[in-house]
C-alpha positions as CSV (number, residue, x, y, z in Angstrom):
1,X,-25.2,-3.0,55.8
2,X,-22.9,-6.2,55.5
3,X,-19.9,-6.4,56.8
4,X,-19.1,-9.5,54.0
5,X,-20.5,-7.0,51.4
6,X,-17.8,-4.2,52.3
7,X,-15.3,-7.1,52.6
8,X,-16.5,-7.8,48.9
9,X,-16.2,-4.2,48.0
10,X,-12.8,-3.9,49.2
11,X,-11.7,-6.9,47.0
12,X,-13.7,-5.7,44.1
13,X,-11.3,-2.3,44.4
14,X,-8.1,-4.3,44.7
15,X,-8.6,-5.9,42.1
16,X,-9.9,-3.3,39.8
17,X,-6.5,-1.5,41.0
18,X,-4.6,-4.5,40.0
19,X,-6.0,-4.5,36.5
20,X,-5.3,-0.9,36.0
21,X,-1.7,-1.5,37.2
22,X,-1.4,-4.4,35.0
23,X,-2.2,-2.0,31.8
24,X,0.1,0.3,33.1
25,X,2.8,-1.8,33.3
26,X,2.2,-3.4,30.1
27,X,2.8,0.6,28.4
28,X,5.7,0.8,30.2
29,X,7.1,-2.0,29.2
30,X,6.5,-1.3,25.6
31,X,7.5,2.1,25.1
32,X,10.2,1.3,22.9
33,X,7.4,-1.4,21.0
34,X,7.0,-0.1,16.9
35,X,3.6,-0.1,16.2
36,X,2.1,-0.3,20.3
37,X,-1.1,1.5,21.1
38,X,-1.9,2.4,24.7
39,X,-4.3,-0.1,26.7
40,X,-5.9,2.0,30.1
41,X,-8.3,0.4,32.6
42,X,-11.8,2.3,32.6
43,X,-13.9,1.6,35.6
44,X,-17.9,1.2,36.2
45,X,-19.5,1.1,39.5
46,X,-21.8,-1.9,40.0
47,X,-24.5,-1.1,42.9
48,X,-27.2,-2.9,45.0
49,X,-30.3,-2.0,46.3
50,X,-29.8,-0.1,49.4
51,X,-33.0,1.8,51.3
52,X,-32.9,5.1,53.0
53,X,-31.4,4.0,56.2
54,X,-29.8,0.7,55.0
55,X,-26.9,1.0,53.0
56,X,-25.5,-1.8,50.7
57,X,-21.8,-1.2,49.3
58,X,-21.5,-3.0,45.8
59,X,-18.5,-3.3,43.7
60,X,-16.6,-1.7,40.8
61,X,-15.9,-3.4,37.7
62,X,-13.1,-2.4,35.0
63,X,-12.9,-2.9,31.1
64,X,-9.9,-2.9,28.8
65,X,-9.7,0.0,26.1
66,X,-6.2,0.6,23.7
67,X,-5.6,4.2,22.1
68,X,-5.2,2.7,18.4
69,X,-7.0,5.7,16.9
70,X,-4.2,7.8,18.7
71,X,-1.1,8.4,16.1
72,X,2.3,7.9,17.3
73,X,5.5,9.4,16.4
74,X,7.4,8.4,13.0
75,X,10.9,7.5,12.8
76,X,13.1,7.3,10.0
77,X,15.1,4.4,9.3
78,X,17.7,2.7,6.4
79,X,16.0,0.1,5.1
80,X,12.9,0.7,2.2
81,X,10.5,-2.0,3.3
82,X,9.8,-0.5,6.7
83,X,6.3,0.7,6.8
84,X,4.7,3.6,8.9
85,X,1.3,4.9,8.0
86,X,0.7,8.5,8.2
87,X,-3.0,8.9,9.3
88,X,-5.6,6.2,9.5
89,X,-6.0,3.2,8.2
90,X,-4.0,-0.6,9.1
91,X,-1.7,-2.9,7.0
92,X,-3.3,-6.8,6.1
93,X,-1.3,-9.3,7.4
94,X,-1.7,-12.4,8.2
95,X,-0.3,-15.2,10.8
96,X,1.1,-18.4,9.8
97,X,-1.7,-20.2,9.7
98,X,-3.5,-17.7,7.4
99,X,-5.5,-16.0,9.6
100,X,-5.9,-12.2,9.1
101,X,-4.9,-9.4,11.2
102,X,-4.4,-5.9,11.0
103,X,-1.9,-4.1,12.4
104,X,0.1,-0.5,12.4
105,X,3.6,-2.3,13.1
106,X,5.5,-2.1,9.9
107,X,9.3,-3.4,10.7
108,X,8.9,-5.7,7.5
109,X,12.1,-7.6,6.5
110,X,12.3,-10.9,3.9
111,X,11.8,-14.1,5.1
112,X,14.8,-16.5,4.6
113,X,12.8,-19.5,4.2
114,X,9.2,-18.5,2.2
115,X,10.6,-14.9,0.4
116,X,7.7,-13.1,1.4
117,X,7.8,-9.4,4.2
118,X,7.1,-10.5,7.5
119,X,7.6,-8.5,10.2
120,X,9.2,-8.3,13.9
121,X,6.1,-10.3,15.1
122,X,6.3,-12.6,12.0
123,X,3.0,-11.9,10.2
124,X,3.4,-11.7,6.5
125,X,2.3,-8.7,4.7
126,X,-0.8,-9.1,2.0
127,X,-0.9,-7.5,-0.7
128,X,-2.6,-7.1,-4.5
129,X,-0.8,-8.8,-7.3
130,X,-0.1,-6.4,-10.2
131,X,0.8,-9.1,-12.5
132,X,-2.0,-7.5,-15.0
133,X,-1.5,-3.9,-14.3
134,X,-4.3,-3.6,-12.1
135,X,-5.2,-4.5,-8.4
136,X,-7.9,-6.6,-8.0
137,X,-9.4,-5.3,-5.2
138,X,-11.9,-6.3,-2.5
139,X,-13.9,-3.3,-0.7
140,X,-15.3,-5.3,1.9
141,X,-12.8,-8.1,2.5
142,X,-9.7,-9.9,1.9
143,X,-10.4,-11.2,-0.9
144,X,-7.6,-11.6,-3.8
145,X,-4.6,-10.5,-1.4
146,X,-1.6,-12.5,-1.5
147,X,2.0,-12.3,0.4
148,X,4.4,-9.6,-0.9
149,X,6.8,-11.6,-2.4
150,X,9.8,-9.8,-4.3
151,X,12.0,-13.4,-4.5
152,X,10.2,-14.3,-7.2
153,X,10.8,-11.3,-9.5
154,X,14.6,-11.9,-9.9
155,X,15.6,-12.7,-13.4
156,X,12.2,-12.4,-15.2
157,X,11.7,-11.5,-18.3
158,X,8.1,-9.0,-19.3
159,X,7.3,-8.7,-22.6
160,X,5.9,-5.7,-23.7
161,X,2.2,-4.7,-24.4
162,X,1.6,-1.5,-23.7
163,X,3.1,2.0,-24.3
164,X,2.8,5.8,-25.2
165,X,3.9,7.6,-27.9
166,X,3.0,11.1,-27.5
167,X,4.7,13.9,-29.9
168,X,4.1,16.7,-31.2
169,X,4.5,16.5,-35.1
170,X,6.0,19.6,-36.9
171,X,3.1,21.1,-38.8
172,X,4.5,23.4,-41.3
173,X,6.6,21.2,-42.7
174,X,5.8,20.1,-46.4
175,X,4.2,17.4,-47.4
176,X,5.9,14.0,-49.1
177,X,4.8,13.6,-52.5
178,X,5.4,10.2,-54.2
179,X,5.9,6.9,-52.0
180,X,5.2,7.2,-48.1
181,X,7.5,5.4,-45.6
182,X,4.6,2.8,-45.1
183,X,4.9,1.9,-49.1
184,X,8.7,0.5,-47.9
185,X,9.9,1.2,-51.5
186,X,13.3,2.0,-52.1
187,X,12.5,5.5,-53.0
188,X,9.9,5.6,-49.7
189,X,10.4,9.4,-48.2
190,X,9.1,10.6,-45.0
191,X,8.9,13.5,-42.5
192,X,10.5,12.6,-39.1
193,X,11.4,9.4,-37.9
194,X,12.1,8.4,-34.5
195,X,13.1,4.9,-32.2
196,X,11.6,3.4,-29.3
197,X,12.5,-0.4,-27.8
198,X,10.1,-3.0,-26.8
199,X,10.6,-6.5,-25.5
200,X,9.7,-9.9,-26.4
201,X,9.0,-12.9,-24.7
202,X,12.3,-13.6,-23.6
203,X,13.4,-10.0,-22.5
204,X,15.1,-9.3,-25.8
205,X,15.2,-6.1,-26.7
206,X,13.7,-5.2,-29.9
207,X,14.1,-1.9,-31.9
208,X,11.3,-0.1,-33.1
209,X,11.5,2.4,-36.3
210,X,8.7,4.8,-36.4
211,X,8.5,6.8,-39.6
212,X,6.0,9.6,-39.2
213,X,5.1,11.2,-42.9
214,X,2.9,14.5,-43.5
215,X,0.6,13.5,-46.6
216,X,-1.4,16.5,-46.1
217,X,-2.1,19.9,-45.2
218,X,-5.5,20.5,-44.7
219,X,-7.2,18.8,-43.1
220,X,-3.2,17.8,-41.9
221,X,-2.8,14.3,-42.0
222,X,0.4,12.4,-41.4
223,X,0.8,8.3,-41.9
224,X,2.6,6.3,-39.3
225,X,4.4,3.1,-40.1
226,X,6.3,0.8,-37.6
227,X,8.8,-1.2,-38.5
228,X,11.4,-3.7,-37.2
229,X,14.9,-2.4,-36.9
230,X,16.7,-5.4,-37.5
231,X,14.9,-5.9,-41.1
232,X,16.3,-2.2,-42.1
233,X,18.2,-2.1,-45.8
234,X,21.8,-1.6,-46.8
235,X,20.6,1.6,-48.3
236,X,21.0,5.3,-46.9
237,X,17.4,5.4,-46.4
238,X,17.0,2.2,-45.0
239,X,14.3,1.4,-47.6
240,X,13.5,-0.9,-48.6
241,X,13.2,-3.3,-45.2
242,X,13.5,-6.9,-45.7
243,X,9.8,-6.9,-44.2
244,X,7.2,-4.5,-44.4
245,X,5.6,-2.3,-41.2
246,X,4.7,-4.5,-38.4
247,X,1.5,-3.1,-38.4
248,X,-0.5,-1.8,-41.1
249,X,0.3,2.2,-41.7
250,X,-2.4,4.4,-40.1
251,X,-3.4,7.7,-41.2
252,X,-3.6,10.4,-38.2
253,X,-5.7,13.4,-39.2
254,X,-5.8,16.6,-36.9
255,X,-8.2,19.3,-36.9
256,X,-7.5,22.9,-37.5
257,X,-6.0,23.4,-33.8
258,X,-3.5,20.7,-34.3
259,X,-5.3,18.1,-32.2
260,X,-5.1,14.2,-32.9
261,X,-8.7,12.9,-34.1
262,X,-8.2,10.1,-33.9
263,X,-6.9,7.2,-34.7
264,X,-5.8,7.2,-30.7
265,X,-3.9,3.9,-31.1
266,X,-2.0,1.4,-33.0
267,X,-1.4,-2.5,-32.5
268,X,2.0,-3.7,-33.3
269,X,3.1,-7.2,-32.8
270,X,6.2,-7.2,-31.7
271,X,8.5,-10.0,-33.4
272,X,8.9,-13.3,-31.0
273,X,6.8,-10.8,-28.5
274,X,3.2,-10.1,-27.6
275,X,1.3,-7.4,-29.2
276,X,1.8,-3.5,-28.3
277,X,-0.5,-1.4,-28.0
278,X,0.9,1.8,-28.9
279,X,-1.8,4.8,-26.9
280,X,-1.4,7.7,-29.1
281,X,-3.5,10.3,-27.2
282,X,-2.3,13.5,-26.9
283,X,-0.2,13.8,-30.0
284,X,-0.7,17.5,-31.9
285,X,0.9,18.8,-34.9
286,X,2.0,22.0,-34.0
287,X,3.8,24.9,-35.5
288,X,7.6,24.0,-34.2
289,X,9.7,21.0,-34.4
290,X,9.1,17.4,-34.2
291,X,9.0,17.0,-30.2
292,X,8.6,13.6,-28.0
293,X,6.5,14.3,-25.2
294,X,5.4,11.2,-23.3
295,X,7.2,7.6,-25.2
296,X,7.1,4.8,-22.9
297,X,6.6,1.1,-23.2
298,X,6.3,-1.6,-20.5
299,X,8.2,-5.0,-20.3
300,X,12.1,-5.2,-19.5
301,X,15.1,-7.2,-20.2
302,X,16.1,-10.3,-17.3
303,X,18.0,-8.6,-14.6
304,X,19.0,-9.4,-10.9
305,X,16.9,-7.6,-8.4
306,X,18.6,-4.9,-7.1
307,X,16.0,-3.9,-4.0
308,X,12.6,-2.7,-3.5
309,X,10.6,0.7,-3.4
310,X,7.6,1.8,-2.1
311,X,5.6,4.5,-2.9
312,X,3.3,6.3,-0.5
313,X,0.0,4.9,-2.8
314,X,1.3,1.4,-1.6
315,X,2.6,0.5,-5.3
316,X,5.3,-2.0,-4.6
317,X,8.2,-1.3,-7.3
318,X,10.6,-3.9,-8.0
319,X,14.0,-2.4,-9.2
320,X,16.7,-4.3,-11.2
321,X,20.8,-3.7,-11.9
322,X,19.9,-2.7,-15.5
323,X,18.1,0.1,-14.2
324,X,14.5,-1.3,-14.9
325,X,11.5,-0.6,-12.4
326,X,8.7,-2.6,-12.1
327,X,5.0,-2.3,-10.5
328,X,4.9,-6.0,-8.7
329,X,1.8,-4.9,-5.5
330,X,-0.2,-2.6,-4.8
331,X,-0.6,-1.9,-0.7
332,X,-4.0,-1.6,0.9
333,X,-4.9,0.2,4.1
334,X,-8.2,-1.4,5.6
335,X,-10.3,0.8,8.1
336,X,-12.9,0.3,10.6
337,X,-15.5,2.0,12.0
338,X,-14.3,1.7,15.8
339,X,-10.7,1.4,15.9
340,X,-10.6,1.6,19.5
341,X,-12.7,-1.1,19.8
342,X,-10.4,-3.6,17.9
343,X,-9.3,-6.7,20.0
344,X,-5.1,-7.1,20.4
345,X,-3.7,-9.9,19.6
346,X,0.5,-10.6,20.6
347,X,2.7,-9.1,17.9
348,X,0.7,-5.6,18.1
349,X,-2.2,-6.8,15.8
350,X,-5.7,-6.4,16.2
351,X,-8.8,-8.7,14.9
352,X,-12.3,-7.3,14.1
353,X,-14.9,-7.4,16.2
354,X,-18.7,-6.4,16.9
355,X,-17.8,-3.6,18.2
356,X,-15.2,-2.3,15.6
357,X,-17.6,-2.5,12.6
358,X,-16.7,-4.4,9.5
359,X,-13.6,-4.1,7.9
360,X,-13.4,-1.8,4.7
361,X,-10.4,-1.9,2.0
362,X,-9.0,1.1,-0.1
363,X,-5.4,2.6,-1.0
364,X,-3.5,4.5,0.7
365,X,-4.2,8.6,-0.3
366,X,-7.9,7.4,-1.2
367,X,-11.4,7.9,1.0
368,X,-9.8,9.8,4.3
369,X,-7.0,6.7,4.5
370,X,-3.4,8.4,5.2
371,X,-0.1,7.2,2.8
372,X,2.6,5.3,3.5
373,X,5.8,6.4,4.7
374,X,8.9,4.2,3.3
375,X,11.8,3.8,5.7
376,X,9.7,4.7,9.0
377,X,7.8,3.4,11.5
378,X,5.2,4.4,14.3
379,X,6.4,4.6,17.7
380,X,4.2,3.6,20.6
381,X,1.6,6.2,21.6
382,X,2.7,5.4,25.6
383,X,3.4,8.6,27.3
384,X,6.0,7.9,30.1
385,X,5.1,10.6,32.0
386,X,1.5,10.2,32.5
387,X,1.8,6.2,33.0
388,X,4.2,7.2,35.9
389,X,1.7,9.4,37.4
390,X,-1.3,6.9,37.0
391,X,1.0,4.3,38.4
392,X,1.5,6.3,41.9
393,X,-2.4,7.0,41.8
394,X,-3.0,3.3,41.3
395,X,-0.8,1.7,44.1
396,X,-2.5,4.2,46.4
397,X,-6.1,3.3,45.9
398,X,-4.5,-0.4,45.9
399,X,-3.3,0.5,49.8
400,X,-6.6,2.4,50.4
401,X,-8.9,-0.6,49.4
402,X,-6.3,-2.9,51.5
403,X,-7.5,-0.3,54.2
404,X,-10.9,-0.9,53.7
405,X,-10.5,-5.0,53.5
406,X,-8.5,-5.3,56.9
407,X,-11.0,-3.0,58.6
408,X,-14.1,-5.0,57.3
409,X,-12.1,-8.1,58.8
410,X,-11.4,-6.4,62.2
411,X,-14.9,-5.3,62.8
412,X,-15.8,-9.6,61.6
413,X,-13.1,-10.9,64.3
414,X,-15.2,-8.7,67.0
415,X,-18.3,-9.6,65.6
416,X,-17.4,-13.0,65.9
417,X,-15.7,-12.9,69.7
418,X,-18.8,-11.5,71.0
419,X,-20.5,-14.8,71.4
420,X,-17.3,-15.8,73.5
């Protein structure tokens, strides 16, 4: 046995102590940190060859792992663009020099000088664009995600180009002989008519009349004209407008259990707008009255931005003083294989590495990834109790290995001294 090799060994321990202390103190300090996950010092012995009666001490040697697979505690807060995730998964972000991190630390305010989230740590949240309704998303990377930007949705204007019209048409009702609303002829009768608003390019509202008239009864068929509101007559009726339907009339037949086969939709362009397509699926014609169901259309008016919701499937909703609410991102939550084995970076992030597995991209509620909680966010996994325990532990190992270093020297000095 060598006395320099237990010297060594004594070192090695000191400073495998030292490490562990180090993680400890970092928990402790960051109890109170949103979005923390635990670090704690493992340790490995490291051993040389020794024989039966020749002993030869080694060393130990420590690695680094974080608890970021363990969940912490939620709190709620005021403000709707904090972010805490309720099971697995990480929020995108990204640094400012564009480089992408993921992270669980979701104090996300706006950004005086770029408009985009950005957190305490000030990484900018990423997000998909729903500019055309859908996400356009990447599995297996970052791909297509931009900063969540709400500055940019004051004051703009959507036209409209998609709705619903879903109703239930009053089947025993007779049917219109002579001239159909679609004929728009003064004497033009029909069965039930009914309003919805669309927009057009500019955010004007437009108003819709939709005349629905039972031509007849078996099979049941009913026509359905669309016309512009501001054309409508002097008349009573309103026939004759000063144009006719905006769309061509179509004939909707059922069959004998009042279900719509077909057509399923209609295409109306909407004056100074876009074209709407009208999604009639689902309409019946029924024994009782004349009953709206589902009638929506997309687009709004111009409106200052009044704040910003999130929903727990990550849909970002912008929502305006008119009253208007609109889709403008969709959230993802990436996963990894390893979670634990993520490296940290400052500002509670982590970055992929070989050990982690590849990074994988879905939406919050979807494929085992947990949903967002709006107005929270995850505490620090530290528990204060144990890191207080593991502290004492720690310094006395430290002192015991200090033992072990000045007693290796002591027995050196009278090694030394014996030549004197």
């Amino acid at each position: 046995m060598s006395l320099y090799g237990v010297l060594r060994t004594g070192v090695s321990g000191m400073n495998a102590q030292s490490t562990k202390l180090g993680t400890i103190a970092d928990n402790i300090a960051n109890t109170g940190t949103v979005g923390y996950k635990a670090a704690s010092t493992q340790f490995s012995a490291l051993l040389l060859d020794s024989t039966q009666n020749d002993y030869n001490s080694g060393a130990v040697s420590t690695s680094i792992r974080r608890s970021v697979s363990s969940q912490g505690s939620l709190t709620y807060t005021s403000s709707n663009t904090d972010l805490g995730i309720q099971g697995n998964g990480f929020l995108i972000v990204s640094a400012a020099d564009g480089t992408p991190y993921l992270t669980r630390a979701g104090s996300f305010v706006t950004d005086a000088s770029t408009g985009n989230l950005v957190n305490s740590a000030g990484y900018t949240l990423m997000g998909y664009p729903l500019d055309d309704g859908n996400p356009n998303a990447v599995l297996n990377g970052i791909g297509n995600l931009v900063p969540v930007n709400m500055t940019d949705k004051n004051l703009t204007a959507k036209a409209s180009t998609s709705g619903t019209f879903t109703v239930n048409l009053p089947a025993n009702e007779a049917t219109v002989s002579g001239n159909a609303a679609g004929a728009n002829a003064a004497d033009s009768a029909y069965t039930v008519k009914s309003s919805i608003v669309a927009y057009d390019s500019i955010g004007n509202e437009v108003t819709l009349d939709v005349y629905m008239t039972k031509t007849q009864e078996s099979p049941a068929e009913w026509e359905m004209a669309v016309y512009n509101q501001a054309d409508k007559g002097t008349s009573t009726s309103g026939f004759p407008y000063s144009s006719g339907p905006l769309a061509a009339p179509v004939t909707l037949t059922f069959d004998s259990d009042g279900k719509l086969t077909g057509p399923t939709s209609l295409a109306i362009p909407v004056p100074n707008g876009q074209t709407l397509s009208l999604d009639l699926t689902g309409t019946t014609a029924l024994a009782t009255g004349f009953t709206p169901m589902n009638v929506q259309v997309n687009g709004n008016a111009p409106s200052a931005l009044s704040g910003v919701e999130i929903d727990k499937d990550g849909t970002v909703y912008a929502t305006y003083e008119n009253g208007a609410r609109i889709a403008a991102y969709r959230i993802p939550l990436a996963t990894v294989a390893s979670p634990d084995n993520l490296k940290a970076v400052a500002g509670d992030a982590f970055s992929i590495t070989t050990s982690s597995g590849d990074i994988q991209i879905g939406f919050p509620t979807e494929g085992g990834r947990g949903s967002l909680v709006s107005g929270a966010l995850e505490q620090s996994n530290v528990d204060m109790a144990s890191e207080l325990t593991d502290m004492i532990v720690a310094q006395r190992d430290y002192t015991a290995n200090s033992k072990v270093v000045q007693t290796s020297s002591d027995l050196l000095d009278i090694l030394m001294n014996l030549k004197r």
